[in-house]
Structures are given as C-alpha cells and as structure tokens.
C-alpha positions as CSV (number, residue, x, y, z in Angstrom):
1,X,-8.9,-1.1,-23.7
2,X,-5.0,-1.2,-23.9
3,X,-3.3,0.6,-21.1
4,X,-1.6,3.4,-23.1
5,X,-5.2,4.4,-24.4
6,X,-6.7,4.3,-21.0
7,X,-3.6,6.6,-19.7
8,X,-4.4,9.1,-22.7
9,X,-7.8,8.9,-22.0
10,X,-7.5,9.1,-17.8
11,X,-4.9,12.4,-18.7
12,X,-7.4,14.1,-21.0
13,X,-10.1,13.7,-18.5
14,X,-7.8,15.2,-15.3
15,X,-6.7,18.2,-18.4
16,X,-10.5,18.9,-18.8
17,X,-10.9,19.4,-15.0
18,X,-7.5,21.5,-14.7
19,X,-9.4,23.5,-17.4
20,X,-12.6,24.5,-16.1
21,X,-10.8,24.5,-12.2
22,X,-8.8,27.7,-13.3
23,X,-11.2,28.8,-16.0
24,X,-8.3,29.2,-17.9
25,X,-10.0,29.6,-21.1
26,X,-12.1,32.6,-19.8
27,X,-8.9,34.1,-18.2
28,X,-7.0,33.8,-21.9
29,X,-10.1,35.0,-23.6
30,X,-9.3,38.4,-22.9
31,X,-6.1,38.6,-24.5
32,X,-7.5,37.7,-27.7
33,X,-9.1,34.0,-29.1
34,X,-8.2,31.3,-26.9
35,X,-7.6,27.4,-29.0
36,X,-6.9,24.6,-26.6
37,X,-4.9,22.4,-28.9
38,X,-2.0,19.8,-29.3
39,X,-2.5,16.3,-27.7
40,X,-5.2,17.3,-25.6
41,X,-7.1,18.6,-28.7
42,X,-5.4,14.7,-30.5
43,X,-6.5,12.5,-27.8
44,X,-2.6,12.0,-27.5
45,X,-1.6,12.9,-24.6
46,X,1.1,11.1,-22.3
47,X,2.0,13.7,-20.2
48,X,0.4,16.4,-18.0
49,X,1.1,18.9,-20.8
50,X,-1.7,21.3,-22.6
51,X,-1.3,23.5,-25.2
52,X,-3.2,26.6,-26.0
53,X,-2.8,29.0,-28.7
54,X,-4.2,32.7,-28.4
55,X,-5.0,34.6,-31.3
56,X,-3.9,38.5,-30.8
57,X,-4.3,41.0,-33.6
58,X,-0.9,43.2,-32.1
59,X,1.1,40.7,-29.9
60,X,3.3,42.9,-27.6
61,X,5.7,42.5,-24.7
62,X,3.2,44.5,-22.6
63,X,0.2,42.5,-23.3
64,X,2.5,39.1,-22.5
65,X,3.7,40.2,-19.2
66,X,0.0,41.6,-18.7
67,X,-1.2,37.6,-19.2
68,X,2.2,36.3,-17.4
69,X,0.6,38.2,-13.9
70,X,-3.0,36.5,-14.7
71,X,-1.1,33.0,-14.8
72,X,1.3,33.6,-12.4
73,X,-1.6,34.0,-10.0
74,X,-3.2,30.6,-10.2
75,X,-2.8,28.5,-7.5
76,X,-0.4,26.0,-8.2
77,X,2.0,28.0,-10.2
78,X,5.6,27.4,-9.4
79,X,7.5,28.4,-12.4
80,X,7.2,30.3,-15.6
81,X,9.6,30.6,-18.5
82,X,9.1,33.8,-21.4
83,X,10.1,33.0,-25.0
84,X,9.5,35.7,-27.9
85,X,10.7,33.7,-30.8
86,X,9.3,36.8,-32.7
87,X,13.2,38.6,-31.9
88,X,14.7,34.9,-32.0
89,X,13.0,33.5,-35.2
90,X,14.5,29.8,-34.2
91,X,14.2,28.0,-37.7
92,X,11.3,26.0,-37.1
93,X,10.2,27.4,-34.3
94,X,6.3,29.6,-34.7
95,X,6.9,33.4,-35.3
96,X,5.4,33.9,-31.7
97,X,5.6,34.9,-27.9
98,X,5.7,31.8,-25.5
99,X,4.4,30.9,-21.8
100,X,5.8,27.7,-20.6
101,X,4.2,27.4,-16.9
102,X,4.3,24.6,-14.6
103,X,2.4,24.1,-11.6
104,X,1.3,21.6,-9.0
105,X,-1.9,20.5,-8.8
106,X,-3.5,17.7,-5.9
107,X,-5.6,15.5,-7.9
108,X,-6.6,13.2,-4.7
109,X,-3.6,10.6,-4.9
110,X,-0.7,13.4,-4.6
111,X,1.0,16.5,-6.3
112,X,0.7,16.4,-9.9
113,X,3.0,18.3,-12.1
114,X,1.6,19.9,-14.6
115,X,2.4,22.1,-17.6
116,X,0.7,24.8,-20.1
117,X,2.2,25.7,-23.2
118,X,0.6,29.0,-24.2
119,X,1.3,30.2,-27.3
120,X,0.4,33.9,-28.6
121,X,0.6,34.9,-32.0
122,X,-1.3,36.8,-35.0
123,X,-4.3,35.2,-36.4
124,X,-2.6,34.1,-39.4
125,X,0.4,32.6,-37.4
126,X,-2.3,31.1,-35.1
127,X,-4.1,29.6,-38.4
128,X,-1.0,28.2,-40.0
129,X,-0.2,26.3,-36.4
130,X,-3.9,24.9,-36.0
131,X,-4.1,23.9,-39.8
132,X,-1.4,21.5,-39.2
133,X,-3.8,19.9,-36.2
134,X,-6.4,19.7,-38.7
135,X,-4.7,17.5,-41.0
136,X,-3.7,15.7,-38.2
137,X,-6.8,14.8,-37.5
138,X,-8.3,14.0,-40.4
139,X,-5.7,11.4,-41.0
140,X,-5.7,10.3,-37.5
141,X,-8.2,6.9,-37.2
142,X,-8.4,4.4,-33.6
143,X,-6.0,2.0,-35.5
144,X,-3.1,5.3,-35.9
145,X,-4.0,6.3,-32.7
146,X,-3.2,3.5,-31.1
147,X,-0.1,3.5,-32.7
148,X,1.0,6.6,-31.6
149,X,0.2,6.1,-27.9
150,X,2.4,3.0,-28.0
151,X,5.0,4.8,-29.0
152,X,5.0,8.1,-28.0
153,X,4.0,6.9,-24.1
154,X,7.4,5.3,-23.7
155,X,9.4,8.2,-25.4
156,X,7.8,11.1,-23.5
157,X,9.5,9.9,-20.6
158,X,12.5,9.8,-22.1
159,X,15.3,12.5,-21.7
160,X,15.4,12.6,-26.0
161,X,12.0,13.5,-25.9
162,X,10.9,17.7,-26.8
163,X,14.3,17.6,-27.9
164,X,16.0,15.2,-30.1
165,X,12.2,14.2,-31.7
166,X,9.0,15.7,-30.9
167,X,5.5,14.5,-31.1
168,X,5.2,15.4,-34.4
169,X,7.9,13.0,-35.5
170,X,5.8,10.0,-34.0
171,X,2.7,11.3,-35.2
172,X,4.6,11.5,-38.8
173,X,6.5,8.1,-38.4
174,X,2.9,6.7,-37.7
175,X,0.3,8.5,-40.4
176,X,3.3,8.9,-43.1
177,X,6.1,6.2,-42.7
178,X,3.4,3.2,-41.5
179,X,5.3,2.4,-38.4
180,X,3.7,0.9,-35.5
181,X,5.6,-0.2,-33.0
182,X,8.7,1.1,-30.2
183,X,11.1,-1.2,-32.7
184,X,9.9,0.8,-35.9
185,X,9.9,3.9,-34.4
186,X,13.8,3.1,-33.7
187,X,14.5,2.1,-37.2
188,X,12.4,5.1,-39.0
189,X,14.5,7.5,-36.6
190,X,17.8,6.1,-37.2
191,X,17.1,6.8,-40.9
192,X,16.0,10.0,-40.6
C-alpha cells in the first residue's frame, strides 16, 4: 500500500475513535440530524479534520451557542471560532451557521491536534451540500483516489491550502481535468 493511502487510511481510523470517544454524534443528534461528511466520509483525509453537517428545521443563534456549550465542554477543546454565513452570505460560501473547534487529543505517541468543522443548516441547504459528496463518490474509484491523496497530502500542509485552493479543487483537477500527479496539479492550477 503507498504511504499517502496508509496515512488516509491510519487518520480515518484515529477520526473513527475521536468519534465514538466523545459520542459526538449522539451529542449533535439533538440539535437536529447529524451527517459525518467531507474526507472522512471520502476516504480523503490528510489531516486531523472532520466535518459534520447538522440538519435543523429553524437554525437560530440560540440553538448555536446552545451546541457551542455542549462542544466547548469536551475534553480537549482549546478553541472555537462562530461563523453565521446566513448574515454574511460569502459568495460561495453555504447559507449556514459554522463551528470551527480545535482540540487536543493524546492518541498514545503525543498531543494531536485536531479539528471539527460543524456545519448547521436547513435540510435543503444540508441536502444541496451532501449531494455534491454523492457525486463525488460515485465518480471516485481506488485509481482517482489515489490520485487525490498524492496530491492533496502534500498541499494540505501547505500555507495555500483552505485558502488559495481547497480540496474540492484537487478532487476536481483529479475526476474532471485527469490530472495525476503534484506537477499536474501545478500546471491545471496555473491555468485556472
């Protein structure tokens, strides 16, 4: 097995754990429907990062900052950044309320930082966002994936990375543009 796939694979594993160690979907679950999602839900991931989507019929500032206590009381928790982009409307950006937590964990060989992307929204807006997942991975074979973890393992530790391109650039350069290497990403970007 190639090293970036065993990384994925070795992150998804220590995600799964995080999971269940702070029953995070049963916490979630009573705001409204909890979808774990992103490169966790992918088999993509290069980083400690998970992404969860919860579907609420009337999202509200009180119900957030309700949830915001819940996960500011897991242990770990260091940090917690609010975004409503439902007063913003960022072009682009989901017509929803963020969570952006980080938190250290001890997975045995040290601290681990970790982060959770939590997403609340409408069911629609939740639908729309999943949707694109789906398509995802229907198009998304052991060949593309490959592919992706090549190149996105090397960029998410770059500084460019969540801001100049996001994963969904790779995963298009990959699936729609055929590229399949760090020097093909470079050349699809540049011409972008």
């Amino acid at each position: 097995m190639k090293d970036h796939v065993k990384q994925a694979d070795l992150l998804k594993k220590e995600a799964g754990q995080l999971l269940v160690e702070l029953n995070l979907a049963e916490l979630l679950n009573k705001y409204g429907q909890v979808h774990i999602t992103g490169s966790y839900e992918y088999d993509l991931m290069t980083r400690r990062d998970i992404d969860i989507c919860v579907e609420v019929v009337n999202p509200s500032i009180e119900l957030l900052f309700s949830m915001g206590k819940d996960l500011a009381l897991l242990p770990g928790v260091g940090s917690m950044y609010y975004r409503n982009e439902l007063e913003l409307q960022t072009p682009g950006n989901p017509r929803a309320m963020f969570w952006c937590v980080g938190m250290q964990r001890h997975d045995g060989h040290g601290m681990q930082k970790w982060n959770l992307d939590i997403l609340v929204s409408s069911p629609e807006e939740v639908e729309r966002i999943l949707a694109k997942g789906v398509e995802l991975l229907r198009k998304l074979d052991r060949t593309r994936r490959e592919r992706v973890l090549k190149i996105k393992g090397p960029l998410s530790a770059t500084g460019d990375y969540g801001k100049a391109y996001k994963s969904t650039d790779i995963y298009e350069a990959v699936i729609e543009g055929g590229v399949e290497n760090l020097a093909g990403w470079k050349a699809w970007w540049r011409e972008k």
